[in-house]
Steps between C-alpha positions, in 0.01 A plus 500: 500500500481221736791476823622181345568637163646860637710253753655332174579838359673583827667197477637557153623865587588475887758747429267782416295418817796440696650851375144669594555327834886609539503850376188621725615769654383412862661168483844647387488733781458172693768318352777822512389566863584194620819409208310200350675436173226505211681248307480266802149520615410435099693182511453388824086637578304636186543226283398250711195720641367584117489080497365442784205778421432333159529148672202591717263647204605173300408274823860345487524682914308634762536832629713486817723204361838695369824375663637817346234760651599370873897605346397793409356587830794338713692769275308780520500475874874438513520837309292682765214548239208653656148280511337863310790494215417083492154618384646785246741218363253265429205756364767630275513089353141509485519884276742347297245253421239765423692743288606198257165438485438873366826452290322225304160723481335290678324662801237242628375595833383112574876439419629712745306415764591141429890682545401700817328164651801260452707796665296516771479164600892442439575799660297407851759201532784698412400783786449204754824343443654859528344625766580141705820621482455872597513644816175651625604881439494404157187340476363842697593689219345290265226559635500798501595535200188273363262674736632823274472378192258174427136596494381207753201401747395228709076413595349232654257253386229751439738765344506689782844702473750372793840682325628715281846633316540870553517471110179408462420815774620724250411391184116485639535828699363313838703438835560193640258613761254553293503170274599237768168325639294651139393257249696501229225604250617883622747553251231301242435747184134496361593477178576127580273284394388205807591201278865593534476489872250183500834328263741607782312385795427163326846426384642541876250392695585138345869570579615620195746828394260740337679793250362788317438868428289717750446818468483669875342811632741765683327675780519822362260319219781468253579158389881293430513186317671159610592150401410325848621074614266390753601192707312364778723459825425165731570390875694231574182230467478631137195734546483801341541794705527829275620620191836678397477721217831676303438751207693708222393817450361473096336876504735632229515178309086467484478896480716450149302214374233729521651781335580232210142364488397818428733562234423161354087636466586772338731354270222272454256757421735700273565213265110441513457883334802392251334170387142705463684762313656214253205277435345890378760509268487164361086535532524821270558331132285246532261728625507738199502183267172429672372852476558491137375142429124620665528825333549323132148299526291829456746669245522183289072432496502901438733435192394171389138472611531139652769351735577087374506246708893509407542840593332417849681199608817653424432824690386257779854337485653809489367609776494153699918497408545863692269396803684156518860723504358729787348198677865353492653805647308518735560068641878644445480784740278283767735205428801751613306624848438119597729394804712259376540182731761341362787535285522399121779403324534742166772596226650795661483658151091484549470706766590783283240391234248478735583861644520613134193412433358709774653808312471398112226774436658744722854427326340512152325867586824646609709339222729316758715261285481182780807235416550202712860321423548138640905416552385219752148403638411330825259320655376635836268383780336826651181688537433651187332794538736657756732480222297621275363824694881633531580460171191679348588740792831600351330459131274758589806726672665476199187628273424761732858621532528492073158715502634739750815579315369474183737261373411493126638123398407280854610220554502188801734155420457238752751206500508163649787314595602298810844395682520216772300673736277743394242566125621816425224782378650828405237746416671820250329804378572818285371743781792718604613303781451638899700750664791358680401694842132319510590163361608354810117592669291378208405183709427670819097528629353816343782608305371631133727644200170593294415883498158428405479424879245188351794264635418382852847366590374196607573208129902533568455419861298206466635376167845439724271393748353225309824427334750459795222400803255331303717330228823445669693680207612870441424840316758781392553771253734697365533741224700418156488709185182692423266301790526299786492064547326355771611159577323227671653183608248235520618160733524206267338110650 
């Protein structure tokens, strides 16, 4: 999601983002330490700050512009805030930002690091105008407090180091000692390729802010991850001088991503083995019908002594009508694996034919009665087979499930219908429902309910994955008679 459009969501719910913003616990410490009335600093600060921040991403102000910021800080220092509780005050605006963003399941990193850059620049004004009014004990400690705690370095023209935070000491495992007067390419990891670098010195060399993720080598040979802003500092002709560099430390973040990329390839992989087992099942009838056709040529010239042209070109049809069916299964299947660019707009009620189809022969082999009731159908604008890999997903859980406990009369019902928000699937089967202790981890990475131990764990996780990240919407279940439902809510145009 663009800034522009999540800044118009903001707009239209400030009071979620402004209750993020409020309730933070670090920020009410601030407020009940120094007996700033909540209510007050709503009316008189946070309103007028959410604007301003979605006046900026619209273009309607520029950052360092607010009347109401220069208040703020006039009453903030009046209270005997402290510059280091400034910064927690104003990060905990910027979280508030963030978590709404994850409230709407919509985590985007380009989005927030378009957040974390407006607070950044904003923020430099606002620490200038306070710290113009604080005395210089104060700005010690902050100092301090930034040489603790913000991963930052300084180099000259030819990126020779000249400075460093003792952050950036520790996460790197080098003294000051030993990285001041180094080039900077000490900490550089060899699993970074040279373009990266060649992009970097480009983009500041001609004055501009470079940004990106670097993965760094540790001295001990381990490695941290971070999301570096390079600037290029100038002297008072306008000559660039140096660089100055700040960082996040992304480790954990990028060391998750991983973890997930991993499970995505074998999720990948798994419902590779599940299509190849399903195109053997629909492959085995017309296979036999083949097998049959061929082997009634020599039985009928046996019999009859002669085969007619009749006979022929009807065995040929035969034939050429099975080969024709497998050929088709087969463009379905590929069809199914191709990436899909862009979305298509599609009856929500064919989705489920489509994944039905997938299934028909495997349905009609283990006498599964399939019903599909439509109360409402919708149209939707998505990628199609996302969709369409989670429901034959929990198709094929259902099946397997039935099989398992030999449930004699099996049934699935899927239903369509649709409110002002949301096409509604709902997904019911016959299969004995899940035990109230597990049905609250069915959706979690590696998590499998089938005793044949042939389940890898891994279609629940990324059918919610696809349905809430991917398609904006959401997945639940929940067990009701003799069975369990599993809902999706699809996002209507």
């Amino acid at each position: 999601m663009e800034l522009v459009k999540f800044i118009e969501k903001v707009e239209k719910n400030r009071v979620a983002v402004i209750s993020h913003w409020i309730n933070n616990p670090t920020v009410v410490t601030i407020l009940h330490t120094y007996s700033i009335n909540k209510e007050y600093f709503i009316k008189e600060f946070a309103i007028s700050i959410l604007t301003y921040y979605a006046d900026i991403v619209k273009g309607k102000e520029e950052i360092g512009h607010c009347p109401n910021i220069d208040r703020l800080v006039d009453f903030l220092k009046f209270n005997s805030v402290k510059a280091h509780e400034l910064f927690l005050l104003c990060s905990g605006f910027k979280n508030a930002l963030v978590a709404y963003m994850f409230e709407l399941n919509v985590p985007n990193k380009e989005l927030e690091e378009d957040i974390n850059y407006i607070f950044e620049q904003n923020f430099a004004g606002v620490l200038k105008s306070f710290l113009d009014k604080e005395n210089s004990e104060d700005l010690k400690r902050l100092l301090v407090l930034s040489d603790k705690n913000i991963i930052m370095s300084s180099t000259d023209k030819e990126g020779i180091i000249t400075s460093v935070s003792q952050a950036f000491c520790e996460i790197s495992g080098y003294t000051k000692e030993e990285l001041i007067g180094q080039p900077h390419s000490i900490v550089r990891h060899p699993d970074m390729q040279a373009f990266v670098f060649e992009d970097m010195w480009e983009t500041i060399q001609n004055g501009q802010t470079w940004r990106g993720e670097i993965k760094n080598l540790k001295k001990d040979g381990g490695y941290y991850w971070i999301y570096a802003t390079i600037e290029p500092h100038y002297d008072h002709e306008g000559n660039i001088v140096g660089y100055d560099a700040l960082r996040q430390d992304i480790t954990s973040k990028k060391e998750l991503e991983e973890q997930q990329s991993i499970i995505v390839e074998q999720s990948k992989s798994a419902a590779m083995g599940e299509m190849i087992s399903m195109i053997a099942h629909q492959w085995r009838q017309p296979l036999q019908a083949v097998s049959i056709l061929v082997q009634k040529i020599p039985l009928t010239k046996m019999i009859e002594g002669e085969l007619s042209d009749e006979f022929i070109d009807k065995v040929v049809d035969d034939v050429s009508l099975q080969l024709n069916y497998m050929s088709k299964t087969i463009d379905d299947f590929r069809d199914f694996f191709k990436p899909e660019k862009a979305k298509q707009k599609i009856k929500c009620s064919e989705l489920t034919f489509k994944a039905q189809e997938f299934l028909n022969y495997m349905f009609k082999v283990d006498e599964i009665d399939f019903e599909t009731v439509i109360i409402q159908d919708a149209t939707l604008n998505l990628h199609v087979n996302e969709v369409v890999q989670v429901l034959i997903n929990i198709f094929k859980n259902a099946r397997d499930a039935m099989l398992e406990k030999e449930i004699q009369k099996r049934k699935i019902v899927v239903s369509h219908d649709f409110n002002d928000k949301y096409a509604i699937i709902e997904i019911q089967d016959n299969a004995g429902g899940i035990p109230s202790d597990i049905i609250a981890r069915i959706f979690d990475p590696y998590f499998s309910t089938k005793k044949s131990k042939n389940g890898t764990g891994l279609g629940l996780y990324m059918s919610k994955k696809i349905i809430e990240q991917y398609c904006l919407g959401k997945i639940s279940v929940r067990n009701k008679n003799d069975g369990v439902i599993f809902k999706i809510e699809l996002p209507l145009q």
